[in-house]
C-alpha positions as CSV (number, residue, x, y, z in Angstrom):
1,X,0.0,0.0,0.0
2,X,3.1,2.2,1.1
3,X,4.4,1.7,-2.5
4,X,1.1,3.0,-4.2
5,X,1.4,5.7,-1.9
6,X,4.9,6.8,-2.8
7,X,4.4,6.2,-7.3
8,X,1.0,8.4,-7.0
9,X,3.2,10.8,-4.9
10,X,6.2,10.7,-7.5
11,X,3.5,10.7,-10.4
12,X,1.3,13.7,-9.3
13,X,4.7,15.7,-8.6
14,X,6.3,15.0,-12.2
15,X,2.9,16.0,-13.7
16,X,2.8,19.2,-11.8
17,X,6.6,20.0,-12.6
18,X,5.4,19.4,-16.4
19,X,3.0,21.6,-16.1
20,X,4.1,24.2,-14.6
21,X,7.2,23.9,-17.4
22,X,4.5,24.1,-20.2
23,X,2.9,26.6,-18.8
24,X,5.7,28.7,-18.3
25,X,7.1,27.9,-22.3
26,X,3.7,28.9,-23.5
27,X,3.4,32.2,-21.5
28,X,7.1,33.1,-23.1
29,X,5.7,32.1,-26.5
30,X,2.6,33.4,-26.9
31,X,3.6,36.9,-27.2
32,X,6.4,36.6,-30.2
33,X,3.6,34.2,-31.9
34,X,0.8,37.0,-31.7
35,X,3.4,39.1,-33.2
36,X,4.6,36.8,-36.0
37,X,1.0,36.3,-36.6
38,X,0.2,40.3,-36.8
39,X,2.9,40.8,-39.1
40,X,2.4,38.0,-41.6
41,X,-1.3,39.8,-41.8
42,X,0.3,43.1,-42.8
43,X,2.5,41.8,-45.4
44,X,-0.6,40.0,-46.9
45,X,-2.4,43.4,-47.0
46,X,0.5,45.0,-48.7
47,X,0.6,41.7,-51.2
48,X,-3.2,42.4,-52.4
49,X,-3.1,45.9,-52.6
50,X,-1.9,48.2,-55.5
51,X,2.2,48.1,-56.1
52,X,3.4,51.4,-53.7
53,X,0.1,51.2,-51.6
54,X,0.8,51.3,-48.1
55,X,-2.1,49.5,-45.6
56,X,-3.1,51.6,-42.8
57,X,-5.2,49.3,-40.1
58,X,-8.7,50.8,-40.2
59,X,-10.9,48.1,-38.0
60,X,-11.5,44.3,-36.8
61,X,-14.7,43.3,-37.1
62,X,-16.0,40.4,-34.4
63,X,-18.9,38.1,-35.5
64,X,-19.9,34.9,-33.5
65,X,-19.7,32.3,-35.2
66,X,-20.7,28.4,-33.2
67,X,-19.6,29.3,-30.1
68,X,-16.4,31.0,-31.1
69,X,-15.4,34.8,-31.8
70,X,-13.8,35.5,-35.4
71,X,-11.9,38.5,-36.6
72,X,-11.6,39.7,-40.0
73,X,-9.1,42.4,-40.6
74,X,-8.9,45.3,-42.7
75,X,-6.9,48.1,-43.9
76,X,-7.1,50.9,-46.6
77,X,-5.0,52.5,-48.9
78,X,-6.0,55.9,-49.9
79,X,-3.9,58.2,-52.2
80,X,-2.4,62.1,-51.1
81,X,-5.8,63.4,-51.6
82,X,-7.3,60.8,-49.1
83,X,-9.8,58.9,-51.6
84,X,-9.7,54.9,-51.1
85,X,-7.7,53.3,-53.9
86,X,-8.4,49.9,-52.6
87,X,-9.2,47.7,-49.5
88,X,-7.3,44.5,-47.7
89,X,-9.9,42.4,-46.1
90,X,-9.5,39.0,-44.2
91,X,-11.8,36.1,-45.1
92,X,-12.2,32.7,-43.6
93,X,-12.8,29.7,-44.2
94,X,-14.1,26.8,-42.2
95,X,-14.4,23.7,-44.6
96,X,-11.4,23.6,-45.6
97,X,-10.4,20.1,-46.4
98,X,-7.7,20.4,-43.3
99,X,-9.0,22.5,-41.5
100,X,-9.5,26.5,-41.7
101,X,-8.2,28.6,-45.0
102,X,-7.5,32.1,-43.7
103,X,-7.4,34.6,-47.0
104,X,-6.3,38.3,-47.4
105,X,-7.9,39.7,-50.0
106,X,-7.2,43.0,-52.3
107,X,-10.7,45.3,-53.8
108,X,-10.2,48.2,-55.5
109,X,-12.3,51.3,-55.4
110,X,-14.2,50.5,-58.0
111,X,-15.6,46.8,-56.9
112,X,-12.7,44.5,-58.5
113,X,-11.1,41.8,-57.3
114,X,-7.1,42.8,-57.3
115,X,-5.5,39.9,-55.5
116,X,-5.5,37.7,-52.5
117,X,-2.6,36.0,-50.7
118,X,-3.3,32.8,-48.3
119,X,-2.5,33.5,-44.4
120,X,-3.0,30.1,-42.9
121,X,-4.3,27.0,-44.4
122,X,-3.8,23.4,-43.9
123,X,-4.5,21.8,-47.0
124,X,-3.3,18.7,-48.7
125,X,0.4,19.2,-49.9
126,X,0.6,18.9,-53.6
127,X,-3.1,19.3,-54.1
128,X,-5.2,21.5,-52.1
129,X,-2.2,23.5,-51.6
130,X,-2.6,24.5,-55.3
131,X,-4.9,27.2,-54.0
132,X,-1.8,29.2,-53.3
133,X,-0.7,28.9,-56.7
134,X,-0.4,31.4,-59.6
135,X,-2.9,29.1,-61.9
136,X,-6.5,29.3,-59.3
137,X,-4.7,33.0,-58.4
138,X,-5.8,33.7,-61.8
139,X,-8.5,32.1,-62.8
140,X,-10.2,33.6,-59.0
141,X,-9.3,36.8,-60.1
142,X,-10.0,37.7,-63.6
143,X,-12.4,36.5,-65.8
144,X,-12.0,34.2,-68.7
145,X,-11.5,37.0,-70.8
146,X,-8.7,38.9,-68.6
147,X,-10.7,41.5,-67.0
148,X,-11.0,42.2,-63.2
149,X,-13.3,39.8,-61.4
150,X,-16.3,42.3,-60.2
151,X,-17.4,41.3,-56.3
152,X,-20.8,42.4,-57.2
153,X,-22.5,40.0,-59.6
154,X,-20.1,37.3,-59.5
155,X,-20.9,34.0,-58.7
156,X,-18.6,32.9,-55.9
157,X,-18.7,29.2,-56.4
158,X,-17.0,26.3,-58.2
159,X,-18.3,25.7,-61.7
160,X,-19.3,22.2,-60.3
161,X,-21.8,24.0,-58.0
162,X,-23.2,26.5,-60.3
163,X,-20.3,28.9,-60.2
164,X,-18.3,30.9,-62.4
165,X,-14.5,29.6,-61.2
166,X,-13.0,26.3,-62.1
167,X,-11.8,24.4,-58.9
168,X,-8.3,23.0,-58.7
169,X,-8.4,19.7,-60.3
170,X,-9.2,17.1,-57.3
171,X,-9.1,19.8,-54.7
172,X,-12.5,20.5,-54.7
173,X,-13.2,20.8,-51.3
174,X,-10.1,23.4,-51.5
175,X,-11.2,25.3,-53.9
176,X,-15.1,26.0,-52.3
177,X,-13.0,26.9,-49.1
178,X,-10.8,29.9,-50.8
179,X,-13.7,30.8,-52.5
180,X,-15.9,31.0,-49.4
181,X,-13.5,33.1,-47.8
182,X,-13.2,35.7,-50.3
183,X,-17.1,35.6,-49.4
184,X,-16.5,36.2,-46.4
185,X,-14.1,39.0,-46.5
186,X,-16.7,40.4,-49.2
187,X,-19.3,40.5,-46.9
188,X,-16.8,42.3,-44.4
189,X,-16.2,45.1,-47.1
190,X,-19.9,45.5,-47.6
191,X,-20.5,45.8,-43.9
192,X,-17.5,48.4,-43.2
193,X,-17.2,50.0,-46.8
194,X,-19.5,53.0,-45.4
195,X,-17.1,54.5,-42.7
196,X,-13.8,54.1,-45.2
């Protein structure tokens, strides 16, 4: 009985010395990742927006989303006289095929899709990572023939579900997920395009 005694006594005090050591790692962590996290957000803005442009943070907005607060992002770029030239906007993602796809994306003034850049996804290397690529870059952001990709009267889906962008070839799932988050972080610029 003594020796039960003693290994729940040695067992309790190695898992409180463990925890107290995770604990301590993650509170010395958590700080540089919130950082690294803030900055690879900025550099996305300044990806999507116009060449020279420089993002200045203009608001988060919180929605509630199944339990859980979410964040989109966005900044502005306005030229010398102060007009908008364009808008960086976060949009998420839940269904990705890994997990969450976390999108900045670039509108101009006049309603056109300029760009987006991925911020965090866990996709499938070699095939839902294809979403990153310079090919479904494209073909998300212009039209068949060349010209900008309106955010008004587009339809944001895959072809395969009534929509006007090809998916990746057997990243389906991928594809619906980038897509849904520039849906997302068009629904953000319509909420917030009013006070920019």
């Amino acid at each position: 009985m003594k020796d039960i005694l003693k290994l729940t006594g040695i067992l309790t005090l190695i898992c409180t010395v463990c925890t107290v050591i995770l604990a301590a790692v993650n509170a010395v962590t958590q700080a540089p990742i919130a950082l690294a996290k803030e900055k690879n957000i900025l550099e996305a803005a300044k990806k999507v927006l116009p060449p020279g442009a420089e993002p200045v943070f203009v608001e988060a907005l919180t929605a509630r989303e199944d339990q859980k607060v979410r964040t989109n992002v966005v900044f502005v770029a306005k030229d010398a006289a102060g007009t908008v030239q364009a808008v960086a906007v976060q949009g998420v993602s839940k269904n990705g095929y890994g997990g969450p796809v976390m999108l900045m994306v670039g509108i101009a003034a006049d309603g056109t899709l300029i760009n987006f850049e991925v911020i965090e996804q866990t996709e499938t290397p070699g095939l839902g990572t294809k979403i990153t690529e310079e090919p479904f870059r494209k073909r998300l952001i212009r039209r068949p023939d060349g010209t900008p990709r309106p955010i008004v009267g587009t339809q944001w889906k895959v072809t395969r579900d009534g929509g006007e962008i090809d998916a990746v070839t057997a990243a389906t799932i991928s594809s619906r997920a980038a897509i849904e988050a520039v849906r997302d972080a068009i629904a953000t610029y319509e909420a917030v395009k009013s006070r920019l």
